[in-house]
N, C-alpha and C positions, 0 to 999 in steps of 0.2 A: 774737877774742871768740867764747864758746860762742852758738850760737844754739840756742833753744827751738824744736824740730822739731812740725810739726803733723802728719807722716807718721805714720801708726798703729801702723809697726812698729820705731820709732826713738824715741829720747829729744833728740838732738838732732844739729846736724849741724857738720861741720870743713869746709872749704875753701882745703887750702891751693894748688890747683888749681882756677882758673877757665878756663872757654871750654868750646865743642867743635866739631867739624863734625858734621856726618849721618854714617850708617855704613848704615842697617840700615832697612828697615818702619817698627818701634817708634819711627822718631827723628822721624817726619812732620811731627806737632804736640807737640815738647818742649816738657815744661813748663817746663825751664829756660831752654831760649833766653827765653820772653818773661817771666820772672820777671828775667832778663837784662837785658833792655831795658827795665823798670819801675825797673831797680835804676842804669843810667847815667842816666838821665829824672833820677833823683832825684843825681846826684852821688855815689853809696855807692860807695865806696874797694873799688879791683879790678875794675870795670866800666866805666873810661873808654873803655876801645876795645868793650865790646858784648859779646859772647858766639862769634861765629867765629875770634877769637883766641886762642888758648890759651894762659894764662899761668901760670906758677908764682910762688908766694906766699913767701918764704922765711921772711917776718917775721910769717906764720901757724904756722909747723911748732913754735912752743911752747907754742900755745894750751891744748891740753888736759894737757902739764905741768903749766899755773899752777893747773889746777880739780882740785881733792882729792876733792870730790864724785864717787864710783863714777859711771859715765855712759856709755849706751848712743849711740856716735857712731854715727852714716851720714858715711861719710869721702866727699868731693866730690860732691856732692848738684848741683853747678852744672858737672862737670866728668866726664870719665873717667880715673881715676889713672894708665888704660896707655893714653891715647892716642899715637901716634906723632911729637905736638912736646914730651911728658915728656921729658926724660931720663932714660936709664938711673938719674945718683947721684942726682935730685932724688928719685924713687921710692924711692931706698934711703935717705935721709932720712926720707922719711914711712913708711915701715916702724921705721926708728932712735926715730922718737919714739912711734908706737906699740908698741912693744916698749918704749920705758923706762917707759909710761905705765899700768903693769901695775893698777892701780888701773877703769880703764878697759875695756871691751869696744867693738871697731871693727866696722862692718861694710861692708866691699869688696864696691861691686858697679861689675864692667865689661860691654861689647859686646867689649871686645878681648880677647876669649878666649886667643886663640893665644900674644898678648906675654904675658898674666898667665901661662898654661904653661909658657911660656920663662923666665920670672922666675923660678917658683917651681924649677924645675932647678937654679938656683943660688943658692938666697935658702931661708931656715929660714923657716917660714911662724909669726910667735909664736901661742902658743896662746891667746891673747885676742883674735887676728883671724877675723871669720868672711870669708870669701870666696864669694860668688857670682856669677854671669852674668845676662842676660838672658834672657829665651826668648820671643818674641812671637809666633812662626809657624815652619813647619816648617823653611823654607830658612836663613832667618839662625839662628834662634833654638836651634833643639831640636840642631843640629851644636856645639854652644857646651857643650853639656854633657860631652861624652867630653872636650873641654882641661879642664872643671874636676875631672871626677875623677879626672885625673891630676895634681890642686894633692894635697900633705900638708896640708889644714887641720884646725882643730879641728873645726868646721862649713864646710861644706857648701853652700849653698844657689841656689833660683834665683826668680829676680824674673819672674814669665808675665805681666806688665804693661806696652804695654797688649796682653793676649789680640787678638787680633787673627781666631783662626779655629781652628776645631779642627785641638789639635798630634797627635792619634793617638796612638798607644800608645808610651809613656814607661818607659827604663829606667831608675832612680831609685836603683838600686845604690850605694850612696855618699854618698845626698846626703841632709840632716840634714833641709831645711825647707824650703817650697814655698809662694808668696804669688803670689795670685792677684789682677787687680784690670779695671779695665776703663777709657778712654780721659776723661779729660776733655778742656777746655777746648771754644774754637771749630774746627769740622772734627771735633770728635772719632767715629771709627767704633763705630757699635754692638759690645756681648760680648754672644751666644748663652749663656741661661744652661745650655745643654748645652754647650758650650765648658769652662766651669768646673765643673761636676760630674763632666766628666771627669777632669779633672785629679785633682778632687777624689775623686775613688773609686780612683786610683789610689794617689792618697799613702795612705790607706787600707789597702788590698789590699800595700801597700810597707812600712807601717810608716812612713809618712815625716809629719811634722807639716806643718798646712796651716794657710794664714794666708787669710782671704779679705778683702782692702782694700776693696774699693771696687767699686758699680757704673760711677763716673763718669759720664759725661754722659748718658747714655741709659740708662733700669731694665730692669729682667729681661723688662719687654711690649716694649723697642726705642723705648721714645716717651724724647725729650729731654726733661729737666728739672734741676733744681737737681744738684749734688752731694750736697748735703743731704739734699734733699725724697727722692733713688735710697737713697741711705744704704749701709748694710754688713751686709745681709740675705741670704743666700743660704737659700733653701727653709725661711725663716722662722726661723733662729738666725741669730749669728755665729760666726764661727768663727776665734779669735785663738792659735790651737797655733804656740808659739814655741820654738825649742830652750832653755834654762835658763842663765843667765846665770851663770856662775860668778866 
């Protein structure tokens, strides 16, 4: 079943891959793990074993077949499609039905840079897949971008979510789109709103389009509060520059 995405830069999400472990910084306070664990709490089918399981879906990979409706996926929103208990053909299944699903626009985002690289060496990347990385800080994050722009995609791009501290000066050569956001839930670390106007003046000066999500849990003064109440203000606009959906 299609789910209605509440994520700002997506219309809705696929899951034919559940679980994950930690990798990286950005994985601290996942929102997926305890959206994970709200979702076994309740019995919801694919979450019997929790979220550090990682499991592949088979009897999901026809989902966005059945929907005729054009639709902006976020492909494994609860998972990462190159994590290391994927297999190799599961992934080339869910590439098989994003490719027949031309009607559709996917968008791939991993931490596992290096496999997605490897992948794409031998795999046609269709051109209704957007592909991008994570980027949360300089050591995991910002090294994630030289594997993607050695993907052939149509797009490009990368997720600086959650920001975690200023990434420095960014080669941006290659890459379509850039979405910025800042940490929710409980635990979540402050975003420096000079953090993201870096980023931000960079896509800029790059030519690259800039998406900015979210303060999350803590606003532009550092003080905690709602998700809400922080809202999607950066220096008094928002700022929603998406590449164009063809």
């Amino acid at each position: 079943m299609t789910t209605i995405s509440k994520i700002e830069w997506t219309e809705a999400t696929w899951n034919p891959v559940v679980g994950c472990t930690k990798l990286s910084a950005g994985c601290k306070h996942c929102y997926a793990e305890v959206m994970a664990r709200r979702l076994q709490a309740m019995g919801a089918a694919g979450y019997e074993y929790g979220f550090r399981k990682v499991r592949v879906l088979p009897e999901r990979l026809g989902e966005p077949l059945r929907r005729k409706k054009p639709t902006l996926y976020f492909v494994n929103s609860m998972s990462d499609l190159f994590h290391i208990h994927v297999p190799d053909r599961f992934i080339e299944m869910v590439f098989d039905t994003m490719c027949a699903s031309t009607q559709h626009t996917f968008q791939v985002l991993t931490k596992r840079a290096d496999r997605l690289a490897a992948f794409a060496k031998t795999h046609d990347i269709p051109t209704n897949v957007w592909i991008g990385v994570s980027v949360e800080n300089k050591r995991h994050g910002v090294p994630r971008i030289e594997h993607l722009r050695s993907v052939a995609a149509s797009i490009r791009f990368l997720s600086v979510e959650p920001l975690l501290e200023d990434v420095g000066v960014l080669d941006l050569s290659g890459i379509d789109w850039v979405i910025v956001g800042g940490e929710s839930g409980p635990g979540a670390r402050p975003m420096n709103p000079e953090w993201a106007r870096n980023v931000r003046r960079q896509c800029k000066t790059q030519g690259v389009k800039f998406f900015f999500k979210q303060w999350g849990a803590h606003g532009a003064d550092g003080l905690r509060r709602s998700k809400k109440t922080n809202g999607r203000l950066l220096d008094g606009r928002t700022w929603n520059e998406m590449p164009e959906v063809v």
